[in-house]
C-alpha positions in Angstrom: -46.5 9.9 15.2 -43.1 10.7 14.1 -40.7 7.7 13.5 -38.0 9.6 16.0 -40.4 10.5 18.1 -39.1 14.3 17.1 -42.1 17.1 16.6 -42.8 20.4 16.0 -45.2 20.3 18.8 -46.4 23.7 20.5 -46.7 25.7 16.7 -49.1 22.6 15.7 -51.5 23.2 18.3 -51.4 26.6 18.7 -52.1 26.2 14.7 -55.2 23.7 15.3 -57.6 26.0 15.8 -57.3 28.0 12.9 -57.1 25.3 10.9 -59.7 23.4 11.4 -61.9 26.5 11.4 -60.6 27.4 7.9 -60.9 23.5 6.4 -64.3 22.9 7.8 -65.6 26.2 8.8 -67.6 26.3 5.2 -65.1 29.1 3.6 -62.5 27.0 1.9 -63.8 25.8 -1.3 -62.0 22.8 -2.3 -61.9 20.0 -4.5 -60.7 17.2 -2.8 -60.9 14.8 -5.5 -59.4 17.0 -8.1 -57.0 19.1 -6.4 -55.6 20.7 -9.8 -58.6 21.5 -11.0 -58.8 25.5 -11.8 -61.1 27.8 -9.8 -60.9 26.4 -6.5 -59.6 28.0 -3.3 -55.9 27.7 -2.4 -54.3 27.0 1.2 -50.6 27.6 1.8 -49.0 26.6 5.2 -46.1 29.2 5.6 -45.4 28.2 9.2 -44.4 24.6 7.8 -43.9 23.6 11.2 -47.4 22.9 11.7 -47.3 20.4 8.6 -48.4 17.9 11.7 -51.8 19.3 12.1 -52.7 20.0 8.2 -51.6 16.4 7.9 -54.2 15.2 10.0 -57.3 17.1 8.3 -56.2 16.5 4.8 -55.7 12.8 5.7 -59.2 13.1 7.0 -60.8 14.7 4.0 -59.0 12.2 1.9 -56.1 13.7 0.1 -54.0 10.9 1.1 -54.5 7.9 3.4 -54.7 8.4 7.3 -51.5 5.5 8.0 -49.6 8.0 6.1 -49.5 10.0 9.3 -47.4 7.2 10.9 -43.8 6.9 11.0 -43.2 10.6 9.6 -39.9 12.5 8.9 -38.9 8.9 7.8 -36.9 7.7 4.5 -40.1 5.5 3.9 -42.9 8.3 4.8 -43.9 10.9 2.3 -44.5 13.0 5.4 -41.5 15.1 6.0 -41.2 17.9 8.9 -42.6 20.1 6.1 -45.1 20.5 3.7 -44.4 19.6 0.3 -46.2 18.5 -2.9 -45.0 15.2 -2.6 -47.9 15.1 -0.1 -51.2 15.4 -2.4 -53.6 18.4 -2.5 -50.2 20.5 -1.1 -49.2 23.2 -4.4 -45.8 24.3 -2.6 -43.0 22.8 -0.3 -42.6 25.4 2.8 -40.8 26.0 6.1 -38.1 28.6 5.2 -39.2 31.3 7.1 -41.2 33.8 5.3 -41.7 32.0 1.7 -45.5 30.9 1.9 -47.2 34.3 1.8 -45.5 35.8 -0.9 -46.6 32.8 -2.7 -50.0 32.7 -2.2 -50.1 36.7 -3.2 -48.8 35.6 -6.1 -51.5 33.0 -6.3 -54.3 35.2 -5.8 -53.0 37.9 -8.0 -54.1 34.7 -10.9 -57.3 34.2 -8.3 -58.2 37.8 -9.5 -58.7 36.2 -13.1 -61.5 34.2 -14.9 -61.4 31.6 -13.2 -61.5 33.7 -10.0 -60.6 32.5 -6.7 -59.6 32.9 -2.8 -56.8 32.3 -1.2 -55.8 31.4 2.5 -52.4 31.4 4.3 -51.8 31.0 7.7 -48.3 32.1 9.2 -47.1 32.5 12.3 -45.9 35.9 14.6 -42.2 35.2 14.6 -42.3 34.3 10.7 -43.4 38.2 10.3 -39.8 38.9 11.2 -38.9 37.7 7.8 -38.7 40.8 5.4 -40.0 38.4 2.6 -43.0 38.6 4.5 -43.1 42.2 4.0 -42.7 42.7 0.2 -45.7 40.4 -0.4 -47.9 42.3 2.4 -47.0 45.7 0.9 -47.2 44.7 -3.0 -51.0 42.8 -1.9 -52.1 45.7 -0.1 -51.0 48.4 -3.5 -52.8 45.9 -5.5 -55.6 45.5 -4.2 -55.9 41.7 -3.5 -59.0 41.4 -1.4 -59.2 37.5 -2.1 -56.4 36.9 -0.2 -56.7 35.8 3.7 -53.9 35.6 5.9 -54.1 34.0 9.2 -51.2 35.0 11.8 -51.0 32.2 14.7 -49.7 35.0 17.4 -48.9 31.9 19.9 -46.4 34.6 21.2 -43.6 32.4 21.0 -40.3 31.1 18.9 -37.7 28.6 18.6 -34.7 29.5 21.3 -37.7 30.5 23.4 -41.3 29.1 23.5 -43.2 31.5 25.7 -41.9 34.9 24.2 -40.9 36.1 21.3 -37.7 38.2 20.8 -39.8 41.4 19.5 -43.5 41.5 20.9 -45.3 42.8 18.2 -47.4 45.2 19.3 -50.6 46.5 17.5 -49.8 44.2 14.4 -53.3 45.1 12.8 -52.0 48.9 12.4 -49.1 47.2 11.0 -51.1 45.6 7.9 -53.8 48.3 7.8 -51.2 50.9 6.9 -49.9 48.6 4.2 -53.5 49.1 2.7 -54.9 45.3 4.6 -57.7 45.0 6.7 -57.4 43.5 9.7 -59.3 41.8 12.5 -57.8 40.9 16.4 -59.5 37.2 17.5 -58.9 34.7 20.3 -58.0 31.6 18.7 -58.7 29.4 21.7 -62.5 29.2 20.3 -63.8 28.6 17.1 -66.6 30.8 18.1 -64.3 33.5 17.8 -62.1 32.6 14.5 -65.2 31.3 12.3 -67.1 34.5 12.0 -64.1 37.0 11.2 -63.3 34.2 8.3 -66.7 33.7 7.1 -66.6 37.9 6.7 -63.4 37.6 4.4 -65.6 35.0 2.8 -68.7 36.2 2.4 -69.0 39.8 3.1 -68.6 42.3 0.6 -64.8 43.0 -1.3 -63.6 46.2 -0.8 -59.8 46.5 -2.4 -58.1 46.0 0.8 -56.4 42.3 1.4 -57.4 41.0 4.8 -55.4 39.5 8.0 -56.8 37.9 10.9 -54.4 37.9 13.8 -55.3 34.9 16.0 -54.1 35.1 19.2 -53.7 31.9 21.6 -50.4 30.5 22.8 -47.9 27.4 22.0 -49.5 24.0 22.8 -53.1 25.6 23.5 -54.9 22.3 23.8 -52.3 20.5 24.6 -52.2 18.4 28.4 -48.7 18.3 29.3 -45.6 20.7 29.9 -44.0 19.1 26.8 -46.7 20.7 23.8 -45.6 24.4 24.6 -42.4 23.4 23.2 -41.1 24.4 19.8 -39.8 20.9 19.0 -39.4 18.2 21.5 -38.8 14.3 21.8 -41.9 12.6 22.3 -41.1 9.7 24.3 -43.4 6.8 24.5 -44.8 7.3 27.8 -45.9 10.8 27.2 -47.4 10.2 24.0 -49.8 7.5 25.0 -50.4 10.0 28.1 -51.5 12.8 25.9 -53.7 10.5 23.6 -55.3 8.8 26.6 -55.9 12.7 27.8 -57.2 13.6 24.4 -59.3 11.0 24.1 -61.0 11.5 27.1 -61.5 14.8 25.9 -63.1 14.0 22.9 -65.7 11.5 24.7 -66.4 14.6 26.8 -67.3 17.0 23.8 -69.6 14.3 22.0 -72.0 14.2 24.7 -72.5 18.1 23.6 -74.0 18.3 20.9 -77.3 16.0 21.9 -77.7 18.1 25.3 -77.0 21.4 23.2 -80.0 20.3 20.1 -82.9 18.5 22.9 -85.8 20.7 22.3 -84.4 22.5 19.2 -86.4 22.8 15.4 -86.2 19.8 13.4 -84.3 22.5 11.0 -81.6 23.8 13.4 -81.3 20.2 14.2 -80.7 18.8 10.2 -78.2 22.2 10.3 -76.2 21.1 12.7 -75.7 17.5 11.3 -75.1 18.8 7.5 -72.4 20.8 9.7 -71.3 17.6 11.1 -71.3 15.5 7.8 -69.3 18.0 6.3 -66.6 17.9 9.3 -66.6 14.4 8.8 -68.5 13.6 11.9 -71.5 11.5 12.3 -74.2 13.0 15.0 -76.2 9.9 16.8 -78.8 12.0 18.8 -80.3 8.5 20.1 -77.3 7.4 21.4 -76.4 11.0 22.2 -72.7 10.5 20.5 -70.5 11.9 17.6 -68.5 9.5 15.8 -66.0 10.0 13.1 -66.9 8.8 9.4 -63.5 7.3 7.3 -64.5 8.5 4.1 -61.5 7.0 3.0 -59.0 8.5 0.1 -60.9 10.7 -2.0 -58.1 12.6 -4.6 -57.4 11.0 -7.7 -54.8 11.6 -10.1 -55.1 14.6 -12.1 -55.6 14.3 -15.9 -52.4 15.0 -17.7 -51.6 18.8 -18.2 -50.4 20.1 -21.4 -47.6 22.4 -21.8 -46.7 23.0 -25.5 -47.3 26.4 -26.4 -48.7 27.2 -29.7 -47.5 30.2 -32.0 -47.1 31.1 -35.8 -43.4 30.1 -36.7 -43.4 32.5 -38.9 -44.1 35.6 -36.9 -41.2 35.2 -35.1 -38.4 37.9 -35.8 -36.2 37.5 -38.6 -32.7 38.5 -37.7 -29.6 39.4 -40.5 -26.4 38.0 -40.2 -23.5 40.2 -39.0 -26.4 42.7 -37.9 -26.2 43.5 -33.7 -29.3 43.5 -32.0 -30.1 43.7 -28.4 -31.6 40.8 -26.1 -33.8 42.7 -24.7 -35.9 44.0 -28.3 -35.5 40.0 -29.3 -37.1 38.4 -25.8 -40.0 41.4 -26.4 -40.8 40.4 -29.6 -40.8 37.0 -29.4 -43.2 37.5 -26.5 -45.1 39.0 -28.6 -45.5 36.0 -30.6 -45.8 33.3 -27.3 -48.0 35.2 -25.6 -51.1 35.4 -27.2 -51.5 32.1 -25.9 -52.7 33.1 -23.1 -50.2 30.4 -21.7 -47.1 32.2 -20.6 -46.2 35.3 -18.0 -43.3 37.0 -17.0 -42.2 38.9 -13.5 -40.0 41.3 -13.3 -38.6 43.1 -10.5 -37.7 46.9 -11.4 -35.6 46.2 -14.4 -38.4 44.8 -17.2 -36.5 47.1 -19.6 -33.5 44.6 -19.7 -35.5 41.4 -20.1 -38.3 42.4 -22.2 -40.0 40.2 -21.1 -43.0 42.9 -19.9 -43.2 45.1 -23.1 -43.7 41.6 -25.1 -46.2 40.0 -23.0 -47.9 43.3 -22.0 -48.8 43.3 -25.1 -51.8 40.7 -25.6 -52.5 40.5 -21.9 -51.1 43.4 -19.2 -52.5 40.6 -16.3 -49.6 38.2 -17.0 -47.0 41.0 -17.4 -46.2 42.1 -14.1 -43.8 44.0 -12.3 -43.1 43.5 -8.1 -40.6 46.2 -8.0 -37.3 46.1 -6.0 -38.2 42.8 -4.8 -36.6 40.3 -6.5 -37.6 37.5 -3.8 -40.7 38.2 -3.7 -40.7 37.6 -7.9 -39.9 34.3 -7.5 -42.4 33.4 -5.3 -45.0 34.8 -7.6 -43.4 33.5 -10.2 -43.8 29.9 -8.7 -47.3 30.0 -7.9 -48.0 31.1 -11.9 -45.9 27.8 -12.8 -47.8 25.8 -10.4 -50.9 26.5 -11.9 -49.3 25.7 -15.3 -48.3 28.6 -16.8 -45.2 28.6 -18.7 -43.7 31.2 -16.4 -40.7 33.9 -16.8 -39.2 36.1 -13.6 -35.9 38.4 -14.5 -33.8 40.4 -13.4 -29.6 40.9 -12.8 -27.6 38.0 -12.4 -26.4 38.7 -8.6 -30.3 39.8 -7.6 -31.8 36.1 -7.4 -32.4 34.7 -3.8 -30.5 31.5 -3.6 -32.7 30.5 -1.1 -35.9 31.2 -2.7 -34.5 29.1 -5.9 -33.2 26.5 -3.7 -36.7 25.6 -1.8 -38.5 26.0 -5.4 -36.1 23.4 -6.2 -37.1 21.3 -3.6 -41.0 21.5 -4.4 -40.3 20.8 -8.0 -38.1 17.3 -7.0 -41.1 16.5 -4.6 -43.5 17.0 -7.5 -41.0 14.8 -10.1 -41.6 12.1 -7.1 -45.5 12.2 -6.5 -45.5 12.3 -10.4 -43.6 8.8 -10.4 -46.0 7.6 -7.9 -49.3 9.0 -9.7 -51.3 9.4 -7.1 -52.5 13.3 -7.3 -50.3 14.2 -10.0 -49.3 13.6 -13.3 -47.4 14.4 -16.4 -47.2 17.6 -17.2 -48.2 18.9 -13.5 -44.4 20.1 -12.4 -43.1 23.6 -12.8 -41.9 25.4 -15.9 -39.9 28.3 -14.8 -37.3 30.1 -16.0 -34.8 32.7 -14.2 -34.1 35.1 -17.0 -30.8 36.8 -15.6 -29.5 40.0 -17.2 -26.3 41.2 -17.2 -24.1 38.4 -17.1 -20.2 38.0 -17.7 -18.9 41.4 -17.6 -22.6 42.8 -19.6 -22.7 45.2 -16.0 -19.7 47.3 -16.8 -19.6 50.2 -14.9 -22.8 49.6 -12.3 -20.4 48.8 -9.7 -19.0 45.2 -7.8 -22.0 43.9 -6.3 -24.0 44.2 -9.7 -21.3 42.1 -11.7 -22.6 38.6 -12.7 -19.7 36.7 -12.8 -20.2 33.7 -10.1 -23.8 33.4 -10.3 -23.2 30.4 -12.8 -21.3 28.9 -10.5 -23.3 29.1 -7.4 -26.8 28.8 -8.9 -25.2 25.7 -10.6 -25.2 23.7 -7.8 -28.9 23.6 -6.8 -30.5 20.6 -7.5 -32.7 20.5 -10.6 -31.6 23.9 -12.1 -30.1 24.2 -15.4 -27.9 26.7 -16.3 -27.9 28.2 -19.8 -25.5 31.3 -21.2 -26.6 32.3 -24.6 -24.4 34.1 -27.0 -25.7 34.9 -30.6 -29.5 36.8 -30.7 -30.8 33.5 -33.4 -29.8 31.4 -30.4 -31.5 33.1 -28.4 -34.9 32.6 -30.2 -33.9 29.1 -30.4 -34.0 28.3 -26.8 -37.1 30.4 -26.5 -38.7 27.7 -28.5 -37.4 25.2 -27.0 -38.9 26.3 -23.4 -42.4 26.7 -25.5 -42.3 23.5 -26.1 -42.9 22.6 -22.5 -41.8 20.7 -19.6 -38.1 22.2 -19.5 -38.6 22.4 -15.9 -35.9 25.1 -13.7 -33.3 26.9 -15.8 -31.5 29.9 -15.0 -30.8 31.7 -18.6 -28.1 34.1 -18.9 -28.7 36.6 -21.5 -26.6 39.7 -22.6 -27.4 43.1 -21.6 -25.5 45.0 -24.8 -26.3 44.4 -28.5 -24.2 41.6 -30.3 -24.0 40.5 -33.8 -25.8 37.5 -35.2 -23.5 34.4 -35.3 -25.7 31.7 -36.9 -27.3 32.5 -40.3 -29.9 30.3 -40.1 -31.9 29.9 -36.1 -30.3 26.4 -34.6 -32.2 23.3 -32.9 -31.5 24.0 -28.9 -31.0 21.4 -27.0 -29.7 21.2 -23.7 -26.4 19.8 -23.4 -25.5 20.8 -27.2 -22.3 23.1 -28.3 -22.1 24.8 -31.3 -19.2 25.9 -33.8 -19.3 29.5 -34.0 -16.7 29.2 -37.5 -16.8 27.3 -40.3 -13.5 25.5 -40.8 -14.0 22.4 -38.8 -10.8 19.8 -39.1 -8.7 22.3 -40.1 -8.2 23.8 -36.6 -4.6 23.8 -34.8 -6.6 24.9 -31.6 -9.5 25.5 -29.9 -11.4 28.2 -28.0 -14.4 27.2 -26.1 -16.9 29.8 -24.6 -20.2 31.2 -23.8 -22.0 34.3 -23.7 -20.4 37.8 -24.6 -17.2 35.6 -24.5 -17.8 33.7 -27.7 -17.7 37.2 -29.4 -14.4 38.0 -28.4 -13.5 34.1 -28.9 -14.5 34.9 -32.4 -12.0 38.2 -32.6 -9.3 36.3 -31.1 -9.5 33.4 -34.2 -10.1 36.5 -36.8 -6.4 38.3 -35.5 -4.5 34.6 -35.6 -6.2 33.4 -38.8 -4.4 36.7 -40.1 -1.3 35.0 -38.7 -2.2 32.2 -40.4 -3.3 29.9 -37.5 -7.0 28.4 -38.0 -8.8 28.3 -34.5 -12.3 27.0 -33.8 -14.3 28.7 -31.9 -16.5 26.6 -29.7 -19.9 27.9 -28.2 -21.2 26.5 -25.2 -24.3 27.6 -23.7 -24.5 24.5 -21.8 -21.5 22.2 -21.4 -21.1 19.8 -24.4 -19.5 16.6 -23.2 -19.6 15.1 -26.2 -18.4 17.9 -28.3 -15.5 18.7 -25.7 -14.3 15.2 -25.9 -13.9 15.3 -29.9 -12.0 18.3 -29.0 -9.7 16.6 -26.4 -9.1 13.8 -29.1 -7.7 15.9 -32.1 -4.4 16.8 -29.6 -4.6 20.5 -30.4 -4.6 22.6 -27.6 -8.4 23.2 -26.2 -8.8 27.1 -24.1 -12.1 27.7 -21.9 -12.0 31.5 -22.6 -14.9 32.7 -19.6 -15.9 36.0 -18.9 -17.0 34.5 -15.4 -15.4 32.0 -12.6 -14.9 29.2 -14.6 -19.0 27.7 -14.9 -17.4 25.1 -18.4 -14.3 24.6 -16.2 -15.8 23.1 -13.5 -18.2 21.1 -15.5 -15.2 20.1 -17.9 -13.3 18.9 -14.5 -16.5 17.2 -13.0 -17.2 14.7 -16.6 -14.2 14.5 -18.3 -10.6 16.0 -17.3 -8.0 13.1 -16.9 -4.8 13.3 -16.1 -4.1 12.0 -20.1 -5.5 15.2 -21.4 -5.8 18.4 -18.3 -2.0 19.6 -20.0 -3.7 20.3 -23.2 -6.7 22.4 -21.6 -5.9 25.7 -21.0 -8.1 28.1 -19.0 -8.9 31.9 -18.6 -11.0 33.2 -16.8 -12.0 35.5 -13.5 -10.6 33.1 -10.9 -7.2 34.3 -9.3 -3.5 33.3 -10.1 -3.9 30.1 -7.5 -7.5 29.3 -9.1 -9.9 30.8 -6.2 -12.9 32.6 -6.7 -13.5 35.7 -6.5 -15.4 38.6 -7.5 -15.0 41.4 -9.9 -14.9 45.8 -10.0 -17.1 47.7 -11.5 -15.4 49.1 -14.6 -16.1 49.3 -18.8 -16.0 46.2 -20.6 -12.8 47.4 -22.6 -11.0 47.5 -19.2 -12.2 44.3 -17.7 -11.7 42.2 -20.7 -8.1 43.6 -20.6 -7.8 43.3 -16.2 -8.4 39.6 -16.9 -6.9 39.2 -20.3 -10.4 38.6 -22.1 -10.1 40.3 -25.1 -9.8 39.5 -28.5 -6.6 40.5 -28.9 -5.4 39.2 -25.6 -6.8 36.1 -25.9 -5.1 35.5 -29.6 -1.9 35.9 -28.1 -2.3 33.6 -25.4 -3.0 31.0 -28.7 0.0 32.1 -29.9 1.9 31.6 -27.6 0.8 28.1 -26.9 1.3 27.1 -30.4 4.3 27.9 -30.8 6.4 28.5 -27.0 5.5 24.6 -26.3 3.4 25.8 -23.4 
């Protein structure tokens, strides 16, 4: 019972029947005690508004204890209005509309793999309005994931209106079938009727095509009073003990069933149906002609720790020249090359793998963990997640402006939900939370010409501010193998990697130690500077041409690379008195993060900044033109950017 009394009522009961035909209907193979382990069958509740009702079977099957079902969507309960892996034996946090099925395609296109296994989702009918929905239905159904089972609670009704939906839905199964599914129609008021359509996805024979059951029944079926057709209601006290007392009496009712239903039957039907009822937790009495439940207790334990380094030959890695440009892309593929033989890592791309790399590399020890969704970039992030829930050390890419904010943002939440229940230790463990990272093309002004909604310019910015994510803009290609290593070494958790698009010269001789929150001199005359640029990405290039044209002029400028903010570093800075520039090719991401740690009122007048924000500091976005031109439009150049120097050092400004 929820602490507020608040519940997402009439989806939870409409969502019962299914449910409890899929956890005890002799299809789902799990491993209660070991929910980690590989090979097993995978649930995913889309339509997280039923989180009430898988609650109450896992608690019953012993994934966590039953009083955890009291006093939910509480700061002191672990059970929130949707399901998360804070709660154990649950992989995913859902309840956006639309995210749980693209993930468990994405699961089930690993369950295709040694070790193979099935994978069941159940969603509801107004959660197929959600085009998400749609990219995973149509790239399961090209693929050919036949061990993937998706359940759609048609209770024919929605928030704003719980007896209709806004669009009816007719003929659904066509809908799936000409997406390449199979599909089956079944009145989900009656196990009789859901049981054998899932034990046919289960047991009958594979045939390439994905399948769907469509279950229809309606919101609150089972339900007493007015109050359980409701979307979400307040449960006052009075009702609730009504509708228990109701279902209680409902329950006596059904256990005098089963000893009328077996007199006279064969002593082997009879030891059927109580293996049936031992395994639905139920104890048959035919003496006493009752059913009782059995508390088996909690049965999960904590998973063994999971190991995420991933081994490689050093020395394969490529060997890059100084002063020599190469391109990102041909240095992500061939370190892939190198990581991937693992067996350990995989990438998703979504219709532009030719400017990651990322699929040419991997492809090329194992084409199963190189894959490519097409133009659906959310839908690669959901598959992305379910790889790095199973503990793959796991890449998605594409342009910077393509991610889905709210994709990355619910991720974001699973993985802080899975950094809790790893505190706790009671299903998982070290190791067990997501390593993923958002490999984002194009960044800065790397998009030139490809017009104003491609430009990557803000995406620092905004992705910056969800929770766990860490944002990383990578300049020199030797840096760039250095922070690959450093995500093989495991347990980097979220991070959202800028990487350039064009070819650019290698900075750094030797490949540097990455570390997260580390800056790194891109010249070699430290303490002899009158000033300072600080950058990132393409920007430290032309950082570097700007202190080339004013060391001609006799003025010695450090140039300061940042792929994450240095606090450290940028304090020294501050403490010589020379002026300090944040030269960004974007709205400002080291600004910001200079403002938010360290920026005083002693030192902001010697911090200078240039970058894509407008004469009175606001955001904004940028047009599609060359680089030559938008380096100049925002005076970014080289050349532009020395005089600025200039004219600090020696105008006063």
């Amino acid at each position: 019972m929820p602490s507020t009394g608040g519940l997402h009522v009439g989806g939870a009961f409409s969502a019962v029947v299914p449910l409890v035909a899929t956890f005890y209907g002799g299809v789902l193979d799990v491993d209660v005690e070991h929910p980690t382990r590989p090979g097993q069958d995978l649930f995913i509740l889309s339509k997280g508004h039923a989180v009430a009702t898988l609650a109450a079977i896992m608690a019953d099957l012993g994934y966590f204890p039953r009083d955890v079902l009291r006093n939910s969507r509480s700061i002191e309960s672990i059970l929130n209005g949707h399901p998360g892996p804070i709660l154990p034996g649950v992989p995913i946090s859902t309840g956006p509309e639309g995210h749980g099925l693209p993930v468990a395609q994405g699961f089930a296109i690993a369950g295709k793999n040694s070790p193979q296994f099935d994978v069941f989702c159940l969603t509801g009918d107004g959660e197929l309005r959600a085009g998400m929905i749609w990219e995973a239905v149509l790239y399961a159904g090209q693929n050919g994931l036949d061990n993937l089972c998706l359940l759609v609670d048609k209770n024919f009704g929605r928030l704003d209106n719980s007896r209709i939906t806004a669009f009816p839905k007719r003929d659904v199964e066509k809908w799936f079938e000409g997406f390449g599914w199979q599909s089956r129609t079944v009145d989900a008021r009656d196990y009789g009727n859901v049981l054998p359509a899932l034990h046919e996805f289960k047991h009958g024979p594979r045939n390439g095509r994905p399948t769907a059951i469509i279950c229809n029944s309606e919101k609150g079926w089972g339900g007493f009073s007015e109050y359980c057709i409701s979307h979400k209601t307040t449960v006052s006290a009075a009702m609730a003990e009504y509708e228990i007392a109701r279902q209680r009496a409902r329950r006596h009712e059904f256990t005098q069933r089963p000893a009328e239903m077996m007199r006279g039957l064969p002593r082997k039907s009879i030891d059927t149906q109580i293996a049936v009822a031992e395994r639905m937790n139920l104890q048959l009495d035919l003496a006493a002609g009752t059913v009782s439940p059995i508390d088996r207790g909690v049965v999960t334990k904590p998973a063994p720790p999971r190991q995420k380094n991933v081994s490689y030959e050093e020395a394969e890695l490529p060997c890059l020249k100084p002063g020599v440009s190469y391109q990102a892309s041909d240095v992500v593929r061939d370190c892939m090359k190198v990581f991937s033989r693992s067996g350990r890592v995989t990438s998703i791309d979504s219709d532009l793998s030719t400017t990651s790399g990322l699929f040419e590399g991997i492809s090329t020890w194992n084409r199963a963990t190189a894959l490519n969704v097409g133009v659906a970039e959310s839908n690669m992030a959901c598959v992305g997640e379910a790889y790095a829930v199973l503990g793959y050390n796991t890449w998605v890419s594409t342009f910077c402006p393509f991610f889905d904010w709210r994709v990355m943002r619910r991720i974001a939440i699973g993985y802080q939900e899975r950094m809790e229940a790893i505190a706790e230790g009671t299903w998982l463990t070290e190791g067990h939370n997501l390593d993923l990272v958002f490999l984002a093309t194009a960044p800065n002004f790397e998009t030139k010409t490809n017009g104003a909604t491609h430009m990557g310019n803000d995406d620092a910015l905004v992705f910056g501010e969800v929770g766990h994510l860490r944002i990383v803009d990578i300049s020199c290609p030797n840096l760039l193998i250095a922070f690959m290593k450093w995500i093989m070494e495991g347990n980097r958790g979220l991070v959202y990697a800028r990487m350039l698009r064009g070819a650019a010269p290698v900075l750094y001789q030797d490949v540097p130690e990455f570390r997260f929150g580390k800056g790194y001199r891109a010249n070699a005359h430290p303490g002899g500077e009158t000033a300072f640029f600080v950058s990132s990405g393409r920007g430290v290039f032309e950082a570097s041409l700007a202190g080339e044209r004013l060391e001609d002029k006799g003025i010695r400028v450090g140039v300061i690379d940042m792929p994450t903010f240095d606090a450290e570093l940028f304090s020294e800075l501050l403490e010589t008195g020379h002026p300090v520039v944040l030269a960004e090719q974007n709205n400002g991401y080291l600004l910001k993060a200079a403002r938010e740690t360290l920026l005083t009122g002693e030192v902001v007048g010697r911090v200078h900044a240039i970058n894509t924000l407008d004469d009175e500091g606001h955001r904004r976005f940028i047009h599609s033109a060359t680089y030559e031109q938008l380096t100049e439009q925002y005076r970014l150049s080289g050349d532009l950017l020395a005089r600025r120097v200039y004219e600090i050092l020696t105008d006063g400004v």
